[in-house]
C-alpha positions in Angstrom: 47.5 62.1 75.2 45.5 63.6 78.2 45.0 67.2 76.6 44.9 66.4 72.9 41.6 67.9 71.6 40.7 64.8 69.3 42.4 62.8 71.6 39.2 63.7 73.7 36.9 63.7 71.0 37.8 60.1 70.5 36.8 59.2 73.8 33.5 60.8 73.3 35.1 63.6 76.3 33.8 66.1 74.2 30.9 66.3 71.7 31.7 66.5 68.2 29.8 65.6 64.6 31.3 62.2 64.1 30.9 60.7 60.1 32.4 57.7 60.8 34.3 55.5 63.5 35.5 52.1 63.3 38.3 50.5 65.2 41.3 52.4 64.0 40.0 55.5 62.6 37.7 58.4 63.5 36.4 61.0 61.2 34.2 64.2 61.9 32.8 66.8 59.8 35.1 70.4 60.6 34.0 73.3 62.5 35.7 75.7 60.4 34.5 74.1 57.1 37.2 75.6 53.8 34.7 73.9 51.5 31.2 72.5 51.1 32.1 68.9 52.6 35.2 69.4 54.5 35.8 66.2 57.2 39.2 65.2 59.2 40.1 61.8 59.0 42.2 60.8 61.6 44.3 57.2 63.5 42.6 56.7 66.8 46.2 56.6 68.5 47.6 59.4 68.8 50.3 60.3 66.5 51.7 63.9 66.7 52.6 64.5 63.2 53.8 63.2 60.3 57.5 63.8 61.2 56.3 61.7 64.4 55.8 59.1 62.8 57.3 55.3 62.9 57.5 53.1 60.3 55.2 50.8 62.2 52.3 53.8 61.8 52.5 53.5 57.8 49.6 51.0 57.5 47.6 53.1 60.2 48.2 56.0 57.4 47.0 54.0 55.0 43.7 52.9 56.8 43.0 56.6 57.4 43.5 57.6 53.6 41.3 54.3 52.7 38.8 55.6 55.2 38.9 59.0 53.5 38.0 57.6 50.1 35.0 55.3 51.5 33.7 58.2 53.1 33.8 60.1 50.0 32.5 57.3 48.0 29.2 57.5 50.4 28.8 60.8 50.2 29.1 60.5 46.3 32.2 63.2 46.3 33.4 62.1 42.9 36.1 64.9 43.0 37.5 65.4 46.4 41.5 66.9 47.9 42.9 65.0 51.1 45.5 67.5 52.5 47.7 66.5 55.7 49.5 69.5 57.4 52.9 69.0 59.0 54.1 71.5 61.8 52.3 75.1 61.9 54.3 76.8 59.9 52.1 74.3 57.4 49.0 75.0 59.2 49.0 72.4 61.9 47.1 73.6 64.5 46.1 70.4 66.4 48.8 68.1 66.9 47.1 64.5 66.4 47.9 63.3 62.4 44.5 64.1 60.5 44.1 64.1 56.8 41.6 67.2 55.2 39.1 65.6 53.1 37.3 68.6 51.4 35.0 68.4 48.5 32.2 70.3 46.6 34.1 72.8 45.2 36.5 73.9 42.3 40.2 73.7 44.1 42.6 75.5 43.2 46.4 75.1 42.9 48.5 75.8 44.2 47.1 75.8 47.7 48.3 78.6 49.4 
């Protein structure tokens, strides 16, 4: 997708902290941090949402989530919450699936 923000990112279009990249998944550190480590882990195809998706993304999903918890695992975030957000009403602002990894504090619940 031409004007999807990570989209771009992805392509290196626009500059961003990348933690990791491999051949299906991308993940950067957030520029609006909600905790002390808070990265987005996302597919490198575009997928709008969650709703979006097709049965043939499930393993994709699942390589993003594994990604997530390798990432944490470096980082040594023993305790760590990996959110996705689904539509804006639950606070999807960019539409390209990305799961929250955040970390480093006490979380709360419920979430808000």
């Amino acid at each position: 997708m031409n004007n999807c923000l990570f989209c771009r990112m992805i392509k290196k279009e626009i500059k961003c902290k990348i933690e990791y990249e491999d051949e299906k998944t991308f993940a950067i550190h957030d520029i609006n941090p909600q905790a002390p480590a808070h990265l987005l882990v996302m597919p490198k195809n575009h997928i709008e949402s969650i709703s979006g998706m097709k049965e043939s993304d499930a393993g994709l999903i699942g390589d993003v989530i594994h990604c997530a918890k390798q990432i944490a695992a470096s980082k040594g975030l023993e305790h760590y919450r990996l959110v996705f957000n689904n539509g804006a009403d639950a606070g999807q602002s960019i539409f390209h699936i990305h799961l929250h990894l955040l970390s480093g504090r006490k979380m709360h619940w419920p979430p808000g």
